[in-house]
TIMAR-841187 format. One record per atom (N, C-alpha, C): residue in one letter; z, y, x. Coordinates in steps of 0.1 Angstrom, whole numbers, plus 2048, in hexadecimal, padded with zeros to 3 digits. Example, Ala and Ser with C-alpha at 12.3 -4.5 7.8 and 13.67 -1.06 7.14 Angstrom:
# residues 2
A84E7C7884
A84E7D387B
A84E7DF884
S8477EA880
S8477F5889
S84F800881
# end
This chain:
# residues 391
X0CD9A7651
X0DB9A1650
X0DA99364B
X0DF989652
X0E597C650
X0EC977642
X0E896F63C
X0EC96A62F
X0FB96A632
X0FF968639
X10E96363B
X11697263B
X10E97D63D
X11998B642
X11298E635
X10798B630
X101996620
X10798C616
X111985617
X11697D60A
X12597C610
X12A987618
X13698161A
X14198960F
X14998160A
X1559865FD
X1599935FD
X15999A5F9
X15D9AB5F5
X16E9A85F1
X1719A05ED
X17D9A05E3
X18498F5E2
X18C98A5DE
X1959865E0
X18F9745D9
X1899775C7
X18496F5BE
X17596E5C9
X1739755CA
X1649735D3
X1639675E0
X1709665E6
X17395A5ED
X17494D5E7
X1669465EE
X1669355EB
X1709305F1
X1779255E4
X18091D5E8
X1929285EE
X19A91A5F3
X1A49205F8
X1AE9265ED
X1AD91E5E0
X1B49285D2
X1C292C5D4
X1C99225D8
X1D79255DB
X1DC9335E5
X1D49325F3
X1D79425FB
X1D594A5F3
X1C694D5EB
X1C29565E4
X1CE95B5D8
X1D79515D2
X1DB9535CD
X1E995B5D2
X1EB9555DF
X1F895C5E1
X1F59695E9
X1ED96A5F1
X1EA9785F4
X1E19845E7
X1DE97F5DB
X1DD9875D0
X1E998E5CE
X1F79865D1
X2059875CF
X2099935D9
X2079925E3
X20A9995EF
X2029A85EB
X1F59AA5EA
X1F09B95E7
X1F79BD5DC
X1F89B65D4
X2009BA5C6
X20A9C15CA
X2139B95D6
X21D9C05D6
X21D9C65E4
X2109CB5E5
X20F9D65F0
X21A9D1601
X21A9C6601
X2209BF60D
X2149B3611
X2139B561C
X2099A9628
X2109A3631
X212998634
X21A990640
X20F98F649
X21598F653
X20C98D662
X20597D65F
X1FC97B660
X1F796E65E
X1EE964668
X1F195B667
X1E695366E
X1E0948664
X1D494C663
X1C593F65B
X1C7935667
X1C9928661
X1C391B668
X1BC912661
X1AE911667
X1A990465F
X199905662
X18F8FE664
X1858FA667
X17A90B663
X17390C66C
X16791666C
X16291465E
X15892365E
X15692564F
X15E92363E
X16D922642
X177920637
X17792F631
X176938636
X17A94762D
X18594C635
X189948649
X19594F64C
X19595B650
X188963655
X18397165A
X183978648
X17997263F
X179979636
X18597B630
X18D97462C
X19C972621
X1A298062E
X1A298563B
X1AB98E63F
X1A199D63D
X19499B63F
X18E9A5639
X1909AD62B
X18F9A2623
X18F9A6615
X1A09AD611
X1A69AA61A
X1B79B0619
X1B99BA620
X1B19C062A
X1AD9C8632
X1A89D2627
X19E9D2621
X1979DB617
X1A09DC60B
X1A59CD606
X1B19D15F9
X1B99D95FD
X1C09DC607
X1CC9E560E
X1C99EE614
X1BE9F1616
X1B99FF61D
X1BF9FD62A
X1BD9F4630
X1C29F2642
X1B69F6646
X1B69FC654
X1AD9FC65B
X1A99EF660
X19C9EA663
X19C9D9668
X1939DA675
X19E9D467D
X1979CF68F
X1959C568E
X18A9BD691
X1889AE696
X1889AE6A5
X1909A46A9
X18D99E6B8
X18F9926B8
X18A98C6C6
X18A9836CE
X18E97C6D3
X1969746D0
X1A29716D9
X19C9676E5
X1939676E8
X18F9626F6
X18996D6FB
X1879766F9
X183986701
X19098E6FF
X19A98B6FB
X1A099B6F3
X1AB99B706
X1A89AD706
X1B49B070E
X1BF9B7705
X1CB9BA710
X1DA9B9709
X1D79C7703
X1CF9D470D
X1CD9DE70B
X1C69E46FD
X1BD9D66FB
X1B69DA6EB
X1C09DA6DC
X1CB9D36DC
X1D69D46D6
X1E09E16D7
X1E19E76E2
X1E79F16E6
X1DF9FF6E2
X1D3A006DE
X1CAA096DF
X1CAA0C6CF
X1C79FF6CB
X1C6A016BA
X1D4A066B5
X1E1A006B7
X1F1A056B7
X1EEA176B6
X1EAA176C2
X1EEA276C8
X1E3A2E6BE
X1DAA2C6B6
X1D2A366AC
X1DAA3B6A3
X1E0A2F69E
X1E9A3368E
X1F6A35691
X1FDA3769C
X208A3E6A2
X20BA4969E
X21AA4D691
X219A56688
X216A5667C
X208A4C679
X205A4B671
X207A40666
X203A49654
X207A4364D
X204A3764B
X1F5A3464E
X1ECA26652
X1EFA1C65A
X1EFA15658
X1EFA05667
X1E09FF663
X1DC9F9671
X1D39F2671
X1D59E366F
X1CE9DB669
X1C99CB66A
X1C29C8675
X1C99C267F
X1C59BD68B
X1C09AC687
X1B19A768C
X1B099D684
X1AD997692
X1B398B69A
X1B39876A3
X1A99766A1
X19C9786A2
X1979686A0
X19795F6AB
X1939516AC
X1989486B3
X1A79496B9
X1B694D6B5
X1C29516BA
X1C49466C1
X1C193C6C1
X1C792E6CB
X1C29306DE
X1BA93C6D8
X1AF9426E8
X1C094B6F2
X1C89516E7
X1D395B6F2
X1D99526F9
X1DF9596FF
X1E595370E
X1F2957707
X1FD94E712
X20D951709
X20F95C710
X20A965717
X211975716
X20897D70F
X1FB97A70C
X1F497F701
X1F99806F2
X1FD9746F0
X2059726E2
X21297C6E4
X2199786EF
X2279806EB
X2259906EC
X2199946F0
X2169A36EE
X2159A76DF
X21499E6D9
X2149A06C9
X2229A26C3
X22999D6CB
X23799C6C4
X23F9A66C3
X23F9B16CB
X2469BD6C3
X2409C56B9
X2359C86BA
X2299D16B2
X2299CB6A1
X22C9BE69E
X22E9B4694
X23E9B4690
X2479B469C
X2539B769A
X2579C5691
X2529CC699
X2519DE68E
X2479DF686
X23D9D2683
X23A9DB678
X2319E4677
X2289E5689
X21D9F068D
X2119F0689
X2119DF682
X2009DF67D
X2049D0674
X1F89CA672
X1FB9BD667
X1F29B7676
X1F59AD675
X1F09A2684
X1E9994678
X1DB99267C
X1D7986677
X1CE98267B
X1D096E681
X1C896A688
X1C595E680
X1BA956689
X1B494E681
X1B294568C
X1AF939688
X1AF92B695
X1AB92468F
X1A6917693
X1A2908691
X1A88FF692
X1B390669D
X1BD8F76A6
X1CB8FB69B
X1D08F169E
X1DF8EE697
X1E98F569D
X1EB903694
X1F791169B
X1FF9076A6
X2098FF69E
X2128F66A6
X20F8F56B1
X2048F36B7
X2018EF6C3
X1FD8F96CE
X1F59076C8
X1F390E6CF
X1F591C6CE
X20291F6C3
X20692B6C2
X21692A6C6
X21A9396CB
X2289376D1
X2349336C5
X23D92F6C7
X24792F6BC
X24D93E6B8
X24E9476C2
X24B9576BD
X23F95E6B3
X2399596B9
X22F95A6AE
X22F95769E
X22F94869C
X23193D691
X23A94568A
X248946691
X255948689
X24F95B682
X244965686
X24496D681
X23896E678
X231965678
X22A966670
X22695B668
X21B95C659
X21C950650
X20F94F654
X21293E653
X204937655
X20092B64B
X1F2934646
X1EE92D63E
X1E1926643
X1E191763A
X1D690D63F
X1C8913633
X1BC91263D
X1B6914635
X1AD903633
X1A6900626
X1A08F5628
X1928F5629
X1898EB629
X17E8E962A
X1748EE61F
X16A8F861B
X16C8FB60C
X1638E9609
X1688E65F9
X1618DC5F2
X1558DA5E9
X14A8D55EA
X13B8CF5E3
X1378DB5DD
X1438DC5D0
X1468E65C8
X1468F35C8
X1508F55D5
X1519045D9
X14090A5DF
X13E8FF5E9
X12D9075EE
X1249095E2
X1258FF5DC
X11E9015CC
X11D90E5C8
X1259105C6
X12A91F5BF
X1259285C6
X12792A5D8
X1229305DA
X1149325DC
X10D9275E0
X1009235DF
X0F792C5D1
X0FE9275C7
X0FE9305B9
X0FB93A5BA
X1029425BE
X10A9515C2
X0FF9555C8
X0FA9525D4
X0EF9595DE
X0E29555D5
X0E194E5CD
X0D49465C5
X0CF9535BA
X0DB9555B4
X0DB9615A9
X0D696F5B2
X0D79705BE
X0D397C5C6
X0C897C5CB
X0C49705CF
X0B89715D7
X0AC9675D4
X0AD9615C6
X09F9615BE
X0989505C5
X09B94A5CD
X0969415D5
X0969335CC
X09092C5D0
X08E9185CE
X0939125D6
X0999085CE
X09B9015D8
X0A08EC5D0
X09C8E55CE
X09D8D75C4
X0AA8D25C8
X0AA8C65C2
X0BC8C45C2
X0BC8BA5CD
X0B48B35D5
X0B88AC5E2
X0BB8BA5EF
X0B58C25EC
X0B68CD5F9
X0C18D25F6
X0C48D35E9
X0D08DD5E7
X0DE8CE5E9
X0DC8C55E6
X0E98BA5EA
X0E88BB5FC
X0E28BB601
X0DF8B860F
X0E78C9617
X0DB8CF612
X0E68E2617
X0F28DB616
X0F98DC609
X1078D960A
X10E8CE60D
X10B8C360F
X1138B7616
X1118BB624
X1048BF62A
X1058BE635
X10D8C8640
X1108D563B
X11A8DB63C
X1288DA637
X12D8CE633
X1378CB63A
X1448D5634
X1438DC62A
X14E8E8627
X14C8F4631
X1428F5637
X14190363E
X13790E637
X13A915632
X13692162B
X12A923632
X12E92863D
X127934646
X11992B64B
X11B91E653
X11291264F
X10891164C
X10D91463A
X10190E62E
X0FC91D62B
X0FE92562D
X0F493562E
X0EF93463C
X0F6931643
X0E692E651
X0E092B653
X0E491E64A
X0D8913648
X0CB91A641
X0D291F632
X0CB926629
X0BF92E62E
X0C9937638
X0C3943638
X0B493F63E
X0B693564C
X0A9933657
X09F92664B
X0A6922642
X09B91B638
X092921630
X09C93062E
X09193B622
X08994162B
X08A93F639
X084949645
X075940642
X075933642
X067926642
X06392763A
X07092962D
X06592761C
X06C92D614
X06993960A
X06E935603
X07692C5F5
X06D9255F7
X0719155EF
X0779085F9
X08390B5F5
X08F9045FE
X08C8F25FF
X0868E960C
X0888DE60A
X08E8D460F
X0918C760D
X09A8BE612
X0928BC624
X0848BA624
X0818B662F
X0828C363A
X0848D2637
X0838DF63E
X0948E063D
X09A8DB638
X0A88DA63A
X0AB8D3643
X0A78C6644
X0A88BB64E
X0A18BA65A
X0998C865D
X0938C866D
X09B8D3670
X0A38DA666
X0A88E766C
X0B78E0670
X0BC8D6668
X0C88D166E
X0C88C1668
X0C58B6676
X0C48AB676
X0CF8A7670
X0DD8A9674
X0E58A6673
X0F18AC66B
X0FA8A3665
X1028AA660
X10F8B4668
X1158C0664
X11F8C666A
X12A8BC66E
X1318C3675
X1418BB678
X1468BA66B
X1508B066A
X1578AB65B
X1628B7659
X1648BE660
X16E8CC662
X17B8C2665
X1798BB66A
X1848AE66D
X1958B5672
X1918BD676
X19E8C567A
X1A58CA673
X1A68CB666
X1AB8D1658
X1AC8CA648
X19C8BE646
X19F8BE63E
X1A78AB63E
X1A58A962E
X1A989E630
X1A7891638
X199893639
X193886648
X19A886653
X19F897657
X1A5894665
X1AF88C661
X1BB89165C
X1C9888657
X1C587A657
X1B8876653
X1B886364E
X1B285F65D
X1A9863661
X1A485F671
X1AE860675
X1B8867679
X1BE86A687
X1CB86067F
X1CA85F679
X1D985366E
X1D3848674
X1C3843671
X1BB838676
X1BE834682
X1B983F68E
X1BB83B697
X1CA83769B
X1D083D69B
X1DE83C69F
X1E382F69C
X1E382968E
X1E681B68E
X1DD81168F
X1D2817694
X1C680E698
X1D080E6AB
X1D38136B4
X1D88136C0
X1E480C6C1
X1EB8116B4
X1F980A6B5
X1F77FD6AF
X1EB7F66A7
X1E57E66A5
X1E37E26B0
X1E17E66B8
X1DA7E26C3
X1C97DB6C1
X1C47E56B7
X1B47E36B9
X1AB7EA6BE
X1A67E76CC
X19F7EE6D0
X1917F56CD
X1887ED6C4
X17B7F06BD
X1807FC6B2
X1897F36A9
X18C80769F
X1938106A7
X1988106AE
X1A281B6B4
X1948246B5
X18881C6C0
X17E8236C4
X17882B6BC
X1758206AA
X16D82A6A3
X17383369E
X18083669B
X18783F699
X18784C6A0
X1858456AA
X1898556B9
X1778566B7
X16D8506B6
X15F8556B4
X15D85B6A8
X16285A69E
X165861690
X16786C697
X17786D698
X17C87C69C
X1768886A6
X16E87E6AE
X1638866B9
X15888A6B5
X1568846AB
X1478856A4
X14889269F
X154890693
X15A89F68F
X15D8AA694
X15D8AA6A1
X1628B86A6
X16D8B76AA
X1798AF6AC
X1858AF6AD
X1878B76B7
X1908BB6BC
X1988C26C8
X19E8B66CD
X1938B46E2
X1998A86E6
X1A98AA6EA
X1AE8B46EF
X1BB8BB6ED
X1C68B36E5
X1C48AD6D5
X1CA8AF6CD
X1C98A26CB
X1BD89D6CF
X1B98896D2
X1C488A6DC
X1C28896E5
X1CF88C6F4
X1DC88B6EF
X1E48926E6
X1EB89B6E5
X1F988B6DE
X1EB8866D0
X1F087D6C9
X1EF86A6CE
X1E686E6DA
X1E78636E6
X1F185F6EF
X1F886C6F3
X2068736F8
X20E86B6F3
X21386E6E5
X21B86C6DB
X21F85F6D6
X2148546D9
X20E84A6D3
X2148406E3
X2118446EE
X21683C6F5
X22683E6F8
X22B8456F4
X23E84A6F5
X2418426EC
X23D8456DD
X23F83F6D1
X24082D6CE
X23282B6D5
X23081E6CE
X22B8126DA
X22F8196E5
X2288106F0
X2378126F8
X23E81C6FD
X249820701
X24981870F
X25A813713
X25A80A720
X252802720
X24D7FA715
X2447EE717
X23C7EE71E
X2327FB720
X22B7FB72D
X22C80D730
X23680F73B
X23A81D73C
X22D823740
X222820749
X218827752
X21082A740
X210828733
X20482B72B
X20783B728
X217841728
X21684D728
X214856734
X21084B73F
X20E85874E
X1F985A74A
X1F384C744
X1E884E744
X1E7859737
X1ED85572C
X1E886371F
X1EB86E723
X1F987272B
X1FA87E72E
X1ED88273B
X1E987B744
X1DB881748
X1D288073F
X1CF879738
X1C687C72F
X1C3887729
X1CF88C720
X1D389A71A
X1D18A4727
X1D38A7733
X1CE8AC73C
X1C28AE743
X1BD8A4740
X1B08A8744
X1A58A973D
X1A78A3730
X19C8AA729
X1A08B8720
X1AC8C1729
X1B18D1726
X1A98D6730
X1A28CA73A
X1998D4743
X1858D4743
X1898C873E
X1798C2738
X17A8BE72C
X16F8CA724
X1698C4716
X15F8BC717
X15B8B970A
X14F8AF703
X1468B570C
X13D8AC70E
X13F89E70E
X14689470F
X14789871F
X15088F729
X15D88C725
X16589371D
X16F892719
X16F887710
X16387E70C
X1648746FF
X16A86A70A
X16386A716
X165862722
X17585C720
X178864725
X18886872D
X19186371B
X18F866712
X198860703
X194850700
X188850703
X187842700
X18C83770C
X18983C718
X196832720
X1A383671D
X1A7841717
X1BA840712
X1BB83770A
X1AE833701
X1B38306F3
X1B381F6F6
X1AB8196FE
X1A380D702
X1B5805709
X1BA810711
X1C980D719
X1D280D711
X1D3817708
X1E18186FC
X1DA80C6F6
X1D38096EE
X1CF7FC6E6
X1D47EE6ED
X1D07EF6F9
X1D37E06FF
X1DE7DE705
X1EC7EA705
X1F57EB70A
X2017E3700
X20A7DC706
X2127D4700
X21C7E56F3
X2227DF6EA
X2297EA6DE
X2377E96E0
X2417EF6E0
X24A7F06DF
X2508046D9
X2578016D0
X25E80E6CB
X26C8106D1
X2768066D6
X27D8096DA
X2868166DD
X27C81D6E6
X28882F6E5
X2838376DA
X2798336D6
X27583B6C5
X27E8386BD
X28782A6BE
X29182A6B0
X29B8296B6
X29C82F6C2
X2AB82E6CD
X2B18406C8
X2A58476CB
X2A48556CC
X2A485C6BE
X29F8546B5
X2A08576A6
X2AF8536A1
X2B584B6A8
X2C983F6A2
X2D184D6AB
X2CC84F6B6
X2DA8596BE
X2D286A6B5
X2C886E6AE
X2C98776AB
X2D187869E
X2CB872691
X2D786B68D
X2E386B68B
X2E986B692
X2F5867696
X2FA87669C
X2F587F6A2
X2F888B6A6
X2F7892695
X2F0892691
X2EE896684
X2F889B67C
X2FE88D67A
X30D889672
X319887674
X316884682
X322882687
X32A89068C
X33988B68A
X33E89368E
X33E8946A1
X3398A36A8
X3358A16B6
X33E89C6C1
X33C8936CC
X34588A6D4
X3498936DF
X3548966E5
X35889E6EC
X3528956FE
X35089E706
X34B89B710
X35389771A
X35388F723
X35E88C72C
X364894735
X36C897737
X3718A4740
X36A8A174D
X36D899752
X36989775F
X359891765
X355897756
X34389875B
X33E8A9759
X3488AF754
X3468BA751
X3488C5764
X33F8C976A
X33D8D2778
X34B8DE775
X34A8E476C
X3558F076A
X3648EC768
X3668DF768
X3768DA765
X37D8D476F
X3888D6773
X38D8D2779
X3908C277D
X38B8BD76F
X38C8AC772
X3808A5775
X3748AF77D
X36D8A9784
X36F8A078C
X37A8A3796
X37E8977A2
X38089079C
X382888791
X38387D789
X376874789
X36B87F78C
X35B87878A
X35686E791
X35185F78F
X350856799
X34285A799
X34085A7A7
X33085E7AC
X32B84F7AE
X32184A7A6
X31A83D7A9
X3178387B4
X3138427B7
X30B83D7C8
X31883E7D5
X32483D7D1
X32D8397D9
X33682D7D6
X32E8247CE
X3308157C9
X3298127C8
X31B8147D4
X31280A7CE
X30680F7C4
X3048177C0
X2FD81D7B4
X30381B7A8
X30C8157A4
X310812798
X32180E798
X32581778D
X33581478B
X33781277E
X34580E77B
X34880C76C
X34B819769
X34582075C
X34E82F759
X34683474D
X34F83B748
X35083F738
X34984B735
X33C84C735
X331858733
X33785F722
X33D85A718
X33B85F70E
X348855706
X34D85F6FF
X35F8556F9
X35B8536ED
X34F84B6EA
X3518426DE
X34A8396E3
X34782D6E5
X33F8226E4
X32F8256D6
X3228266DF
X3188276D4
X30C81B6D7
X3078196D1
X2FD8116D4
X2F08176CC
X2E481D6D4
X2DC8266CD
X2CF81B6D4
X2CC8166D9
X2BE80E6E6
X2C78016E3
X2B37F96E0
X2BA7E96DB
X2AA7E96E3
X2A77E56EA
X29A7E26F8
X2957D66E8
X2887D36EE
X27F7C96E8
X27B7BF6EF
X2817C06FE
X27B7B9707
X26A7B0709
X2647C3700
X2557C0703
X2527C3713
X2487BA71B
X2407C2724
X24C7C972B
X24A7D4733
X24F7D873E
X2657DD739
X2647DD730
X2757E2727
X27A7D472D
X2757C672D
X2797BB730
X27F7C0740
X2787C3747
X27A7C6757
X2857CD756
X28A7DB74F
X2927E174D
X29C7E274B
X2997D473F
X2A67CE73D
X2AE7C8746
X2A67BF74F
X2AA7B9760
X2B07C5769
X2AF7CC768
X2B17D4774
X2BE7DC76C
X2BF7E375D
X2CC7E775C
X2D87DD75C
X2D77CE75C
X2DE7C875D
X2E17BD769
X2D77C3773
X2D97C0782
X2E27CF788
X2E07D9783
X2E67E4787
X2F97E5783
X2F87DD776
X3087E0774
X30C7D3776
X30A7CB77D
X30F7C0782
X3127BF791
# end
């Protein structure tokens, strides 16, 4: 047996790190109620164990699956055991970002009644790759990276059990270089005690050159990188934008979610000024959904090299932000009868392209002004052309 399965938590205090869930799911057995849940947050955090150990506090029966192997059938099978019965099982669904959206929505009546407790666990950010049926029925808690401290402890913990050596550069190194992953720094452990039992810096360092991913997808680093980059693109510097997106790649990032905020970044802060930067991010975000890492470092670092050197403008960012706004608080503007298909004061409707493309006519009965152009780069063109058109 594996250090990582012969030291995994029995109970609740026995889980490194994560104090806060622990604390509210202590709340939940207490009171003999479990919410459908989803764990998000970087490998080795405690998100298989924390549903185990609530599995054994509640006397559920506990299924683990797959969510890149699971069929709809294995869901339906476990259901149909406890049919009648006083028991439900704990369905523990790992990797959940793996279902398909009719895979997910197969979850949603079974969780609707109440047929089992449903809980998955992911790396990626629910938001992005769980359904809004889903979200809206279950709680999702973040889990974090555990901290120096927390592997300490456990490090401690398996030290008191199993008698071994090991000096304080190998034992700093185990734990930084694992990164907050639990599971990790007992693998590491375990193939070190396999060489020697006297644990050392240099049999640490052939067994793993390098350090783990920063768990970049969870803990604090991701938030400051991907903050970095972002206003490193919207500076328009191309050297940090790079190191940033090499940071984030280095880490493990999901190119997906580099893509995603690439997307976002040319609507936002590049907009009309140069309209083609969101036809290149949105292929970007496409195609490395079909090619990973490597290659994928390829394909983000030309998005990033094009959004960097692309003229800035926010323009419909604070166009689209003033008419939301304004929908908000305002009281709502009644629509013109004669744009409306079902009224009879359609025939009233001037059809543009029977003047020419362009007529004088009253889309909305207040006067608003939401779009003030910057006349950066290509919005300049734009501005020519909507004022060659109503002229």
């Amino acid at each position: 047996m594996d250090l990582s399965t012969k030291f995994r938590p029995k109970s609740l205090d026995d889980i490194a790190g994560q104090k806060d869930v622990k604390q509210i799911f202590a709340k939940f057995i207490e009171a003999k109620k479990i919410p459908h849940s989803l764990f998000f947050g970087s490998a080795g955090c405690g998100k298989t164990t924390m549903a185990k150990v609530v599995a054994s506090e509640m006397n559920y029966e506990f299924y683990e699956l797959d969510g890149a192997n699971l069929k709809s059938d294995d869901i339906r099978k476990i259901i149909a055991k406890f049919e009648g019965s006083l028991y439900k099982p704990l369905i523990f669904i790992d990797e959940f970002h793996r279902l398909s959206k009719t895979q997910q929505e197969i979850l949603l009546i079974p969780m609707e009644t109440n047929q089992c407790i449903i809980m998955g666990a992911t790396t990626e950010n629910p938001k992005f790759v769980v359904s809004s049926g889903i979200r809206s029925r279950m709680m999702i808690f973040e889990f974090m990276p555990l901290s120096d401290d927390d592997l300490l402890n456990l490090l401690q913990r398996v030290r008191g059990k199993l008698k071994f050596e090991i000096d304080e550069n190998a034992k700093n190194y185990l734990i930084s270089s694992s990164s907050g992953d639990a599971r990790s720094m007992l693998n590491l452990l375990d193939f070190a005690l396999t060489v020697d039992k006297s644990v050392s810096l240099k049999t640490l360092q052939i067994l793993r050159s390098q350090r783990q991913s920063e768990g970049a997808s969870s803990s604090d680093t991701h938030y400051e990188l991907i903050s970095a980059m972002i206003k490193s693109l919207r500076g328009s510097d191309i050297d940090a934008s790079l190191y940033y997106l090499a940071r984030l790649i280095d880490a493990g990032e999901e190119p997906g979610f580099l893509a995603r905020r690439m997307v976002i970044l040319a609507s936002e802060d590049i907009g009309n000024a140069n309209p083609n930067a969101l036809n290149l991010a949105t292929n970007t975000m496409q195609a490395v959904s079909k090619i990973g890492y490597p290659e994928a470092r390829i394909i983000l670092a030309q998005c990033a090299v094009y959004l960097a050197s692309s003229p800035k403008s926010n323009s419909s960012y604070n166009a689209i932000n003033l008419a939301l706004d304004f929908v908000r608080n305002q009281t709502p503007l009644n629509v013109p009868k004669y744009l409306i298909n079902t009224d009879p004061a359609k025939k009233n409707y001037l059809y543009p392209h029977d003047f020419g493309g362009w007529v004088k006519q009253d889309y909305i009965s207040k006067d608003l002004k939401f779009y003030e152009s910057k006349k950066i780069g290509f919005e300049k063109t734009l501005d020519e052309w909507i004022t060659k058109i109503k002229s």
